[in-house]
VOTORTOR-989648 format. One record per residue (C-alpha): residue in one letter; x, y, z. Coordinates in nm, 4 decimals, m for minus. Each point is the difference from the previous one (the first is absolute). Last residue first. Example, Ala and Ser with C-alpha at 12.3 -4.5 7.8 and 13.67 -1.06 7.14 Angstrom:
<rs>
['s', [1.3670, m0.1060, 0.7140]]
['a', [m0.1370, m0.3440, 0.0660]]
</rs>
This chain:
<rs>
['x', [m3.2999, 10.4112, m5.4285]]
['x', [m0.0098, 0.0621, 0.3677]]
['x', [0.0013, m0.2277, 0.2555]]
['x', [m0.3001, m0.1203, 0.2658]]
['x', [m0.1092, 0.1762, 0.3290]]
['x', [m0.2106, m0.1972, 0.2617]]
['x', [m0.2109, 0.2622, 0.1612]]
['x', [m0.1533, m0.0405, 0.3544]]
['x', [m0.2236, 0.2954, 0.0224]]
['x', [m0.0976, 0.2417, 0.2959]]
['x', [m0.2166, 0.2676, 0.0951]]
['x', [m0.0308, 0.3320, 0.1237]]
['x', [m0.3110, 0.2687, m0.0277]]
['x', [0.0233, 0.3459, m0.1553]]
['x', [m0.3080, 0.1858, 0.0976]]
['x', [m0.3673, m0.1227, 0.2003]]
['x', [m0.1199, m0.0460, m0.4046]]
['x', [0.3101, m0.2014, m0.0892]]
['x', [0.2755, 0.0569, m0.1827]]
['x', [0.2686, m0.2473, 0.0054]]
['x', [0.3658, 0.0174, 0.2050]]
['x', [0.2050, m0.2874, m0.1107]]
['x', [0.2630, m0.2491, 0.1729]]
['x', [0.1398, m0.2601, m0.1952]]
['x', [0.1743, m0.2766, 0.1338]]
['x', [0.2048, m0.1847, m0.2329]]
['x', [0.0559, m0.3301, m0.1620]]
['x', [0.2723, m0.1106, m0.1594]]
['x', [0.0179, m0.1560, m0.3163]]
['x', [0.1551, 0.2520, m0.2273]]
['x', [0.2829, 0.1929, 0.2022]]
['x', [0.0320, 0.3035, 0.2684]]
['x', [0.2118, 0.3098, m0.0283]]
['x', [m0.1450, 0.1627, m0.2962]]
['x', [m0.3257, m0.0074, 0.1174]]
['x', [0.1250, 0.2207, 0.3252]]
['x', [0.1444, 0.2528, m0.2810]]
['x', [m0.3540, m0.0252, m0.1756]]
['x', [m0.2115, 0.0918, 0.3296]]
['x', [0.2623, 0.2571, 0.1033]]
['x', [m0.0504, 0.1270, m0.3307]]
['x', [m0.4279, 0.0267, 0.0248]]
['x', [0.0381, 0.2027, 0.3196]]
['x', [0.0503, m0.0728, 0.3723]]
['x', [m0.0156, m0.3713, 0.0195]]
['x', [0.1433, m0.1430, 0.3282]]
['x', [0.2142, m0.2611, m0.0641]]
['x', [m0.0940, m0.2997, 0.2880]]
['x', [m0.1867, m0.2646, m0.2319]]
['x', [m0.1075, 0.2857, m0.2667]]
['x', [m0.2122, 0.2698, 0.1760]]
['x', [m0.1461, 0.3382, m0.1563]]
['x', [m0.2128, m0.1166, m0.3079]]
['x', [m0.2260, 0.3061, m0.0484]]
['x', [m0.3225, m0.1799, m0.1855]]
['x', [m0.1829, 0.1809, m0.2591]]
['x', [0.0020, m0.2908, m0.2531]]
['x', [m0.0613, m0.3463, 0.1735]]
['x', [0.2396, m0.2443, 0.1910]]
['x', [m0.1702, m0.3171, 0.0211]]
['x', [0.2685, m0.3049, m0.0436]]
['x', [m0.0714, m0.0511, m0.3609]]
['x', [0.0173, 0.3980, m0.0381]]
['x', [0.3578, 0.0147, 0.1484]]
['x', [0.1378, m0.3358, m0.1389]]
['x', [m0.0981, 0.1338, m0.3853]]
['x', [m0.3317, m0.1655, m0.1870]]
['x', [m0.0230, 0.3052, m0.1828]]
['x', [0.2586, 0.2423, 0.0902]]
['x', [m0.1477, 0.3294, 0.2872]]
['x', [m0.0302, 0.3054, m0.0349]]
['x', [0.0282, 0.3195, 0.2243]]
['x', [0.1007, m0.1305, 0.3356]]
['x', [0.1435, 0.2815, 0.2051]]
['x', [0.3363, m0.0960, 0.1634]]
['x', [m0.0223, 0.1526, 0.3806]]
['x', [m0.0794, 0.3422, 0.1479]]
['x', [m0.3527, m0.0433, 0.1244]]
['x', [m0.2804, 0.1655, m0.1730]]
['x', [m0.1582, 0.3001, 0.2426]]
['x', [m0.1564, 0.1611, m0.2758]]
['x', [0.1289, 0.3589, 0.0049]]
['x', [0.3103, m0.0884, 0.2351]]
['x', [0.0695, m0.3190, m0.1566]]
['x', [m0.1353, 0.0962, m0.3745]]
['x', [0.1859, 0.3123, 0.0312]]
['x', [0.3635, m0.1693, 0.1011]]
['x', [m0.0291, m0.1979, m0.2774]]
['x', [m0.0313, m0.4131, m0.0398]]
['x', [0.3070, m0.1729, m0.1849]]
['x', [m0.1257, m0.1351, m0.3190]]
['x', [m0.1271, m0.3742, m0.0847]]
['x', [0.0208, m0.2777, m0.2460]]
['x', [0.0039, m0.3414, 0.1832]]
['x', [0.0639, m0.3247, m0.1682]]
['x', [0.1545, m0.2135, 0.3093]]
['x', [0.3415, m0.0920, m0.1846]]
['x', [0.3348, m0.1425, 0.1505]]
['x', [0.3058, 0.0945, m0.3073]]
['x', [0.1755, m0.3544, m0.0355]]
['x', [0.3986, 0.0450, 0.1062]]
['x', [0.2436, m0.1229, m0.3165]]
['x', [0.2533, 0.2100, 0.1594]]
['x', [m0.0179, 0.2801, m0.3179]]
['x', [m0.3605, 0.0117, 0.0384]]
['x', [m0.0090, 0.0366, 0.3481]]
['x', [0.2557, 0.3512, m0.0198]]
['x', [m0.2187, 0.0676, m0.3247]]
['x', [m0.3107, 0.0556, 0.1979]]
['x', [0.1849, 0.1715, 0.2911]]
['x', [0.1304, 0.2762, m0.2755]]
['x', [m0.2794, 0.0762, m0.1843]]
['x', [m0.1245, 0.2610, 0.1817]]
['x', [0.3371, 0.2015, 0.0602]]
['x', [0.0275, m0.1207, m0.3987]]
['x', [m0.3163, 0.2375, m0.0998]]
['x', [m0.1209, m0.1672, m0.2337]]
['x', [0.0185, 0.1865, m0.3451]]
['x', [m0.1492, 0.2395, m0.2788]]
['x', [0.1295, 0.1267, m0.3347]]
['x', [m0.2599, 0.2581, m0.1490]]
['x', [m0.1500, m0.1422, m0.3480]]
['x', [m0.3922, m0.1021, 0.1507]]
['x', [0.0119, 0.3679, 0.2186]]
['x', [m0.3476, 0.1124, m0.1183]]
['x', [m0.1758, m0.3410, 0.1238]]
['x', [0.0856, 0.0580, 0.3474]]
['x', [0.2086, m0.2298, 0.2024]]
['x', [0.2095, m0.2451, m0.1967]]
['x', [0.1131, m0.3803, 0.0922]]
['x', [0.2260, m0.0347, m0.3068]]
['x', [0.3082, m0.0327, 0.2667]]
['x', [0.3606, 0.0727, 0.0681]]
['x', [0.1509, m0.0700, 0.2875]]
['x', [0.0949, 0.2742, 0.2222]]
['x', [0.3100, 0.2278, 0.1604]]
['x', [0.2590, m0.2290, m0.0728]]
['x', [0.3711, 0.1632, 0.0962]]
['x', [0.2565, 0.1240, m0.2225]]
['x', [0.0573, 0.2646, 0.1757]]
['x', [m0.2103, 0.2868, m0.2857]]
['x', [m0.3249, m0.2327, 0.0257]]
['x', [m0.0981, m0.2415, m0.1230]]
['x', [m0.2834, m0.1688, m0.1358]]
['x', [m0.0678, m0.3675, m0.1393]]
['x', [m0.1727, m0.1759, m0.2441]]
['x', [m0.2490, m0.0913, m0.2073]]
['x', [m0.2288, 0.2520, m0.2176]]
['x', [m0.3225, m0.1821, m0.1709]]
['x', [m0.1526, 0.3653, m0.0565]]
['x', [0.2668, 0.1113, m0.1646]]
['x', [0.2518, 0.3529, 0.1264]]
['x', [m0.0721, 0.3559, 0.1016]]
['x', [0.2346, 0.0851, 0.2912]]
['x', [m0.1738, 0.2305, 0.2133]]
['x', [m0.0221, m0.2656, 0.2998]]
['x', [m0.2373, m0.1308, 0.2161]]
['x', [0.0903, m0.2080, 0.3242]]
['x', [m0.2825, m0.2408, 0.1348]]
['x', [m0.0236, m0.0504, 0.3567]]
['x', [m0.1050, m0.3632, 0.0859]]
['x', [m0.1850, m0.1376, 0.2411]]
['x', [m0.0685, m0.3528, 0.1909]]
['x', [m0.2397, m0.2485, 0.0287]]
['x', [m0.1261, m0.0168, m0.3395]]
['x', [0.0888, 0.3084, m0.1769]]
['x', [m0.0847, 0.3657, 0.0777]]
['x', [0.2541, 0.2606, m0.2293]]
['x', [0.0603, 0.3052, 0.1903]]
['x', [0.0854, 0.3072, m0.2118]]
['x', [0.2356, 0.2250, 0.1594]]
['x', [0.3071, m0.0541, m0.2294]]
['x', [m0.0535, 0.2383, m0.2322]]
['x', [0.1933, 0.2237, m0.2914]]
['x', [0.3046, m0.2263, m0.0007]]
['x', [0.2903, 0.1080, m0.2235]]
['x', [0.1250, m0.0577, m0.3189]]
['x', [0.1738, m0.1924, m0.2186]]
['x', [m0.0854, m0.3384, m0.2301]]
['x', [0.1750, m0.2943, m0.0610]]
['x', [0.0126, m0.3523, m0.3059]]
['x', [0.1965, m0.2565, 0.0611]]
['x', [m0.3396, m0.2670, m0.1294]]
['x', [m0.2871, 0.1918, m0.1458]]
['x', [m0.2860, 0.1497, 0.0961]]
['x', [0.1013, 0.2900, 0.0961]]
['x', [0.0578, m0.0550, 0.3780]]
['x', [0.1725, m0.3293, m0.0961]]
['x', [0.2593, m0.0240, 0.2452]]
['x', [0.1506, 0.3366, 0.1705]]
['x', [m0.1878, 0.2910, 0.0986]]
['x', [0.2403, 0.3070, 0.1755]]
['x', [m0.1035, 0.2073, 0.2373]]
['x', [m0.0266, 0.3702, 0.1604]]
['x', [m0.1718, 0.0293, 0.2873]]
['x', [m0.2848, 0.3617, m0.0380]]
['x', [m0.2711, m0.2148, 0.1622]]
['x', [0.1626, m0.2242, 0.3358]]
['x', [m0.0269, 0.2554, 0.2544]]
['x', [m0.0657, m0.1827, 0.3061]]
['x', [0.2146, m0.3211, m0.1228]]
['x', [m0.1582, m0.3149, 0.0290]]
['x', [0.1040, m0.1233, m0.3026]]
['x', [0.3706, m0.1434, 0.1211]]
['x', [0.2651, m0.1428, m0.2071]]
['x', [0.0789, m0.3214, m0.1082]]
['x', [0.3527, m0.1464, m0.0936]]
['x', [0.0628, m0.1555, m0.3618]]
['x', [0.2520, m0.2555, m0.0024]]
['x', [0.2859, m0.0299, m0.2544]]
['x', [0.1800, m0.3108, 0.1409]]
['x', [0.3056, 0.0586, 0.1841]]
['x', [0.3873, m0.1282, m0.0693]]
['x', [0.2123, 0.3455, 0.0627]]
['x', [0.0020, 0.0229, m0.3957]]
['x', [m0.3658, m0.0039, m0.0536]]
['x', [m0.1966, m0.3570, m0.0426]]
['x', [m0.1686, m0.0881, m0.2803]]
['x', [0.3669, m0.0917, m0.2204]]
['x', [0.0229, m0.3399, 0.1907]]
['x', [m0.3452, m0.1221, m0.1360]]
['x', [m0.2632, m0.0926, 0.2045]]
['x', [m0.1089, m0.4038, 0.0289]]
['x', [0.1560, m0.0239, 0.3562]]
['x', [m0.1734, 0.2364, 0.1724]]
['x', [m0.3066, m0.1439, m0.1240]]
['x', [m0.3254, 0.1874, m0.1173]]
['x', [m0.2918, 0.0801, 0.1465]]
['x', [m0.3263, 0.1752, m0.1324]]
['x', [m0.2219, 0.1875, 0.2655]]
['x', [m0.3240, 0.0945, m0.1492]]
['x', [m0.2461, 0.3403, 0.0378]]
['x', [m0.3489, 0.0327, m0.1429]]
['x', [m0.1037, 0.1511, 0.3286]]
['x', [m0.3174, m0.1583, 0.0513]]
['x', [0.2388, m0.3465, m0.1920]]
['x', [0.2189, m0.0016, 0.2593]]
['x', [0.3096, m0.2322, m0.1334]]
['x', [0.2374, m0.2338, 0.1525]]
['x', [0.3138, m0.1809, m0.1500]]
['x', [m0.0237, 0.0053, m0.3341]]
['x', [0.3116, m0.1368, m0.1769]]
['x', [0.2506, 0.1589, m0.2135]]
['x', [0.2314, m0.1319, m0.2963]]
['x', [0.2792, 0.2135, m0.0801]]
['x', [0.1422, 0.2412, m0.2634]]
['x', [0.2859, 0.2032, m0.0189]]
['x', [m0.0232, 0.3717, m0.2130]]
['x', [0.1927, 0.2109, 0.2018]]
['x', [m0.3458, 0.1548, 0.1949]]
['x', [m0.1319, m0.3330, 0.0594]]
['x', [m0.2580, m0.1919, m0.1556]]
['x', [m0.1774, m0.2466, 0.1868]]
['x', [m0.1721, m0.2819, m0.1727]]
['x', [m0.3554, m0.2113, 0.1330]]
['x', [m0.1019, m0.2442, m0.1276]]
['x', [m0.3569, m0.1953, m0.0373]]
['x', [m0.1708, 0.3488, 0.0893]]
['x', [m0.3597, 0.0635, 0.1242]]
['x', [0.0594, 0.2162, 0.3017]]
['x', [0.3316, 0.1581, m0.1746]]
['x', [m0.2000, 0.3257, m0.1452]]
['x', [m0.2463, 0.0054, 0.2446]]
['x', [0.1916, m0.0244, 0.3445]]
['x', [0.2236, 0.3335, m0.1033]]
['x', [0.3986, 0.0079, 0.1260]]
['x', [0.1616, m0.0035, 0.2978]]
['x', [0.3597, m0.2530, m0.0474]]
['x', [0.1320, m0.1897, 0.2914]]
['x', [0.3582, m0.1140, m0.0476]]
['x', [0.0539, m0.3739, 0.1289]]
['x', [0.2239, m0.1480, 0.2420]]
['x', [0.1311, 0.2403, 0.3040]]
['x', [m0.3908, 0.2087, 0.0217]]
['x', [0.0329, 0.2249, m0.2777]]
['x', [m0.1478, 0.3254, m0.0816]]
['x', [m0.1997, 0.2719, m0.1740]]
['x', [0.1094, m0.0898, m0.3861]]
['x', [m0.3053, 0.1652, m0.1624]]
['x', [m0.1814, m0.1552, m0.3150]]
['x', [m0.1281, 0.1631, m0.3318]]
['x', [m0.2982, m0.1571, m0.2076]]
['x', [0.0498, m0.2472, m0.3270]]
['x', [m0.2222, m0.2412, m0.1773]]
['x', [0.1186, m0.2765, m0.2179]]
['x', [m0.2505, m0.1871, m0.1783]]
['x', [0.1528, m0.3827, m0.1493]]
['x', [m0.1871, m0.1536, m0.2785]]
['x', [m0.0770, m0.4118, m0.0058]]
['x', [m0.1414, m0.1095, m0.3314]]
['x', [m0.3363, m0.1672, 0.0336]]
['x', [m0.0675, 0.1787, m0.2911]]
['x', [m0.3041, 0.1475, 0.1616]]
['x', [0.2368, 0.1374, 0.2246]]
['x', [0.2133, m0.1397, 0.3545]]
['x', [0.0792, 0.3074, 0.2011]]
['x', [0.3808, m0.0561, 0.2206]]
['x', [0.0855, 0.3112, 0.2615]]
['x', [0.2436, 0.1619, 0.0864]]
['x', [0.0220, 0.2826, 0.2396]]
['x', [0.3468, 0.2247, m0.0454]]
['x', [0.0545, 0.2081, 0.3232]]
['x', [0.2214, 0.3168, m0.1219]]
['x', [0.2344, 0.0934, 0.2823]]
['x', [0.0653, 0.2949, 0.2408]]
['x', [0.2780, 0.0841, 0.2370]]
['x', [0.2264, 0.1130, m0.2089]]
['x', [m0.2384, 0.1892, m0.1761]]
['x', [0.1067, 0.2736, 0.3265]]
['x', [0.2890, 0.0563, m0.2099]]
['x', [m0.1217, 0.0304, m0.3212]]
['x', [m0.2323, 0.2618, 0.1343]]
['x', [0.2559, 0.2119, 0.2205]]
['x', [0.2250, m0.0117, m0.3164]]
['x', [m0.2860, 0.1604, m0.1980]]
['x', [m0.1012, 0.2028, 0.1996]]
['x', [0.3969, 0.1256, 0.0349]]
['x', [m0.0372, 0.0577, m0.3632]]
['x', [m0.3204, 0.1497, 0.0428]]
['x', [0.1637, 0.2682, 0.2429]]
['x', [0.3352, 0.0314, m0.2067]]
['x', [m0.1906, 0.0988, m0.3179]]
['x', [m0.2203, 0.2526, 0.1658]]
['x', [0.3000, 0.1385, 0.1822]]
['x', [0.1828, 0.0060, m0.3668]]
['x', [m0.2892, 0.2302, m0.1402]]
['x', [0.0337, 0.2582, 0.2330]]
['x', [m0.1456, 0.0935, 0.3712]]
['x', [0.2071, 0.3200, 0.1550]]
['x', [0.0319, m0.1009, 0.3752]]
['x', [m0.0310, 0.3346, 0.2249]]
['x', [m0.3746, m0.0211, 0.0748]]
['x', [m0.0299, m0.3398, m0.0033]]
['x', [0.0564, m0.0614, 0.3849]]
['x', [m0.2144, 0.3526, 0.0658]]
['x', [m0.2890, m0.1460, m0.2432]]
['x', [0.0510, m0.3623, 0.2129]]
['x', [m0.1062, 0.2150, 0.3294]]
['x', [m0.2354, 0.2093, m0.1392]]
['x', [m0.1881, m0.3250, m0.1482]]
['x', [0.0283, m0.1556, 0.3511]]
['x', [m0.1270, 0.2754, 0.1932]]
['x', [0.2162, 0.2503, 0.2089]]
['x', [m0.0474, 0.0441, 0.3321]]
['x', [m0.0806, 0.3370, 0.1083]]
['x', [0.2158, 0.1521, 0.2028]]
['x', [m0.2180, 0.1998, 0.3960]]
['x', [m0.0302, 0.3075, m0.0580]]
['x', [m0.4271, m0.0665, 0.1772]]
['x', [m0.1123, 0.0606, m0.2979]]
['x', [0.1611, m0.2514, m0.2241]]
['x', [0.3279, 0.0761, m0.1446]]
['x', [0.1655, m0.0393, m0.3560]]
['x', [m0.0626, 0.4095, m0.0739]]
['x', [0.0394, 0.1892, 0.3045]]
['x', [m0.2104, 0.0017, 0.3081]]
['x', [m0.0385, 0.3257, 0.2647]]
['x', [0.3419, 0.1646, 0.1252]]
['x', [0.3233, m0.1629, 0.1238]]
['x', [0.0936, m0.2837, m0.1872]]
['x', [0.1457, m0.2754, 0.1908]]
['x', [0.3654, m0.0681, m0.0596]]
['x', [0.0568, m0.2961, m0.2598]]
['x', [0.0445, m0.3134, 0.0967]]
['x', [0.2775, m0.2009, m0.1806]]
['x', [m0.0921, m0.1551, m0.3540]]
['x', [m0.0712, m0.4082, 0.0100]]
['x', [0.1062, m0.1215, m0.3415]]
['x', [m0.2860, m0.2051, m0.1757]]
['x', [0.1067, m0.4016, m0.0145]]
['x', [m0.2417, m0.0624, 0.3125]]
['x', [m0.2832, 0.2643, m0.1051]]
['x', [m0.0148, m0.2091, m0.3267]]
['x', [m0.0146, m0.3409, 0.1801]]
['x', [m0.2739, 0.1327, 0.2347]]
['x', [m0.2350, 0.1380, m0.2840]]
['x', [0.0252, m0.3341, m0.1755]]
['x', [m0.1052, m0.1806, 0.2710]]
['x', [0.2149, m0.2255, 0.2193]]
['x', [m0.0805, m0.3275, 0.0844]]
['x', [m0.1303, m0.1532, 0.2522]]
['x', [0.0916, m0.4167, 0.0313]]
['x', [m0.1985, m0.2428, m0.1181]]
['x', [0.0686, m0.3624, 0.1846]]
['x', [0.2716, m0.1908, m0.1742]]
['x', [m0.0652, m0.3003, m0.2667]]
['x', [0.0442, m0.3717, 0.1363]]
['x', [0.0497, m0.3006, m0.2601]]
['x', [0.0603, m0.2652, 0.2371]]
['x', [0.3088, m0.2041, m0.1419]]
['x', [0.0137, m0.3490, m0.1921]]
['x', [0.2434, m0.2552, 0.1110]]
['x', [m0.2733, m0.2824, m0.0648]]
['x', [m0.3537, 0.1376, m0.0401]]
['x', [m0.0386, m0.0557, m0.3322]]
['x', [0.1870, m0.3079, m0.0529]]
['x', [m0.3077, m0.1747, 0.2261]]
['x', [0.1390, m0.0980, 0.3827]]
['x', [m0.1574, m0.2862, 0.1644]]
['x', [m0.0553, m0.1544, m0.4036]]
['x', [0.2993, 0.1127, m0.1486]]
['x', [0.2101, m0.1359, 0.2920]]
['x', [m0.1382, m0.3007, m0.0239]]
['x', [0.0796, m0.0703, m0.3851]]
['x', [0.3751, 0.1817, 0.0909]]
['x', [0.0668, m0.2468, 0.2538]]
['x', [m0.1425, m0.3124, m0.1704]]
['x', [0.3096, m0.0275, m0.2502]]
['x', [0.2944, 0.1137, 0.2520]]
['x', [m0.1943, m0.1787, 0.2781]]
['x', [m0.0452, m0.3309, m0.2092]]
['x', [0.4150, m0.0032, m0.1153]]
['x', [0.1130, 0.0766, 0.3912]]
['x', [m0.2036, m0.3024, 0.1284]]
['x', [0.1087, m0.2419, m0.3128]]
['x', [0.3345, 0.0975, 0.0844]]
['x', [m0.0728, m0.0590, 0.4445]]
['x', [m0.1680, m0.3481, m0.1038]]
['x', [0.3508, m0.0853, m0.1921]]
['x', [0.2207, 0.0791, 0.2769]]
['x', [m0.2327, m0.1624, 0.2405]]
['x', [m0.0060, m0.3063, m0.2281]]
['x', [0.4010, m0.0052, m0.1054]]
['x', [0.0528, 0.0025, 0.3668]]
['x', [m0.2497, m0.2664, 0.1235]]
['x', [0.1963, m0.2239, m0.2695]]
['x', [0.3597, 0.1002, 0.0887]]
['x', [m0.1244, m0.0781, 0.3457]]
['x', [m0.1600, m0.3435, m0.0960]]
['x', [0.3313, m0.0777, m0.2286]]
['x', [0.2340, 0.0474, 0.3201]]
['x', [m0.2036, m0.2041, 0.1727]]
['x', [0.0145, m0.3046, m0.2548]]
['x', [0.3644, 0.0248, 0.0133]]
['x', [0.0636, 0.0343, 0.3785]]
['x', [m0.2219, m0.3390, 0.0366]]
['x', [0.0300, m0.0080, 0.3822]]
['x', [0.0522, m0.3379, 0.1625]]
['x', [m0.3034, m0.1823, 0.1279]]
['x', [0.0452, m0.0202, 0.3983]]
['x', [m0.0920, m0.3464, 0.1471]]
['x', [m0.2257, m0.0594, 0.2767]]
['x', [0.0992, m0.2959, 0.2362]]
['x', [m0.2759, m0.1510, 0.1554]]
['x', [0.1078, m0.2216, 0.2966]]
['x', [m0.2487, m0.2861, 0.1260]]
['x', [0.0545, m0.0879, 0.3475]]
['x', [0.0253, m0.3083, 0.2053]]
['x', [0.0190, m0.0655, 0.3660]]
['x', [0.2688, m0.1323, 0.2257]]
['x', [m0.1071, m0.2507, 0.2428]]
['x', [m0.2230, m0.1811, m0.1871]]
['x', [m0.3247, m0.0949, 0.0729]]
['x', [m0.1252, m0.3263, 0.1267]]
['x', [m0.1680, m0.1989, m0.2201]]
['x', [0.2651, m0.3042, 0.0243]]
['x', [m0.1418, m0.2873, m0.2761]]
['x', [m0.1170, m0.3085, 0.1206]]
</rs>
């Protein structure tokens, strides 16, 4: 019989783990592999953000609004008048003893010195300067230096445009109207020029002064005002455009708001003839009259320069500076041949928005300011008096009716029918604004409110 007893010394089982030997070659060629991938993943990386980049970039930021500049124009600033800049370049005579004795000749009654007028004053300049036939010839040939000077500035704006006839042959029209360089904002020159001559163009060609030629784009237009902004690149002007210090002929506006404005002398450039390059001297005769267009004013500047009825252009004055744009819009049906403008003072904010690609906001008013008579006589409120309103405009969709004084937009306070357009000018198509209007009612002038949800001008 076997011995079951256990054994003194017991038995284990020993597991011996063995270490695999490296393969040096077969890890070398996994980390040459992962090398060659995150070398090749970072090319194909680089190669899809060089194509893609410009793609997105184009679509966050469109070409026309990369590296372009606000187009800003300066706030008016007061002139001097005619009568001031003659009394500046007069010499200034020592004071004379006082007379003794009642008045003499050149003093009011109390022997006080009369001041001289304007006409005295340019007789006594003239006085000693004998006037012959070579001063004639120097002043128009320094006109006519001044002119082809300031044509710098312009260009001829080519519209072209393809007619198919009964032939079914295909015709090209060309029509022409004048342009002014105003400005540029870093990557395009902005060109002013009329909204109804290029508004139906295929192409459109700039001519400059030296005889180059470009291809133009439209880049905004107002067709109330029948004004356009054309742009051109930088890049596609030619080397001989600019003046020998490197800068672009630019035309720089004036001021129209000048107290004494009749009696200027200026200059009209363009097409006030009719015809392309054509000009015209003289001087304006009025600039009083107040023109009423929707939602904001213009004064209208007349001239005594007799010239066609379908005039386009510019004036200027004796700086160099734009005093108005040209227009057919005519007041009085005896003056149908007298050169009239926009005053550019008015113009100014319009083509400021224009020229940055800004939409115009519209309500569709047409109002005045309100006189002092009717709001003592009458007791009507000082405000923006409502006299018509656009069909189907925001203001008459949203209640406003002729007769009201509008005298609260959001928090601008509404004095008169300009603070109402410069508050206009400030705010953009699709936002709505609270509108504060007195209307008439039997007890007096009663308040109320609207809720008016502008749109854009076009």
């Amino acid at each position: 019989m076997p011995d079951l007893q256990p054994s003194s010394q017991n038995d284990f089982m020993v597991e011996r783990i063995k270490v695999k030997p490296v393969n040096r070659k077969k890890l070398l060629r996994r980390t040459l592999l992962t090398v060659g991938l995150a070398v090749l993943f970072g090319l194909v990386a680089c190669f899809t953000f060089l194509i893609l980049e410009p793609v997105i970039s184009n679509w966050l930021y469109p070409p026309e609004q990369q590296g372009t500049q606000m187009v800003v124009f300066p706030e008016d600033q007061d002139e001097m008048s005619p009568e001031e800049m003659l009394a500046e370049n007069l010499p200034v005579e020592s004071p004379s003893p006082e007379p003794q004795g009642g008045p003499e000749e050149g003093q009011n009654p109390e022997g006080e010195p009369q001041e001289p007028t304007l006409r005295e004053q340019v007789t006594e300049i003239l006085a000693d300067i004998p006037l012959e036939l070579r001063h004639y010839k120097e002043l128009f040939s320094a006109l006519s230096a001044y002119v082809n000077e300031l044509n710098h500035s312009m260009v001829t704006v080519t519209a072209v445009t393809s007619n198919i006839d009964w032939l079914n042959d295909v015709r090209e029209s060309r029509n022409q109207c004048p342009g002014l360089i105003f400005s540029e904002n870093g990557m395009d020159l902005l060109i002013l020029t009329k909204y109804s001559a290029v508004m139906s163009a295929e192409r459109l060609l700039l001519t400059f002064w030296e005889g180059s030629q470009v291809e133009a784009r439209l880049k905004q237009y107002n067709g109330e005002m029948d004004l356009a902004v054309l742009t051109v690149s930088l890049e596609e002007l030619p080397q001989g455009l600019r003046w020998e210090n490197g800068a672009l002929p630019m035309a720089k506006f004036g001021t129209s708001n000048l107290r004494n404005l009749a009696g200027t002398p200026v200059v009209a450039l363009g097409s006030p003839m009719g015809t392309s390059n054509s000009m015209g001297m003289g001087m304006i005769t009025s600039g009083g009259t107040v023109l009423s267009m929707t939602d904001r004013n213009y004064r209208l500047i007349q001239t005594d320069i007799s010239g066609s009825q379908n005039a386009g252009g510019v004036l200027f004055d004796l700086q160099g500076q734009v005093l108005g744009i040209i227009t057919d819009n005519k007041v009085g049906s005896d003056m149908k041949n007298m050169i009239t403008a926009y005053g550019v003072s008015e113009l100014q904010k319009v083509v400021e928005k224009m020229a940055n690609g800004i939409p115009l906001a519209y309500m569709g008013i047409r109002g005045v300011d309100v006189p002092r008579e009717a709001n003592q006589e009458l007791g009507v409120p000082y405000g923006a008096y409502v006299q018509e309103l656009e069909m189907d405009s925001p203001a008459m969709q949203a209640g406003i009716l002729p007769g009201d004084v509008m005298t609260k937009m959001d928090d601008r306070v509404v004095g008169n029918f300009s603070s109402y357009s410069t508050a206009l000018m400030q705010m953009e198509p699709g936002q709505t604004v609270h509108v504060v209007v007195m209307r008439q009612a039997q007890e007096g002038y009663k308040e109320m409110s609207f809720n008016i949800e502008l749109s854009e001008v076009e």
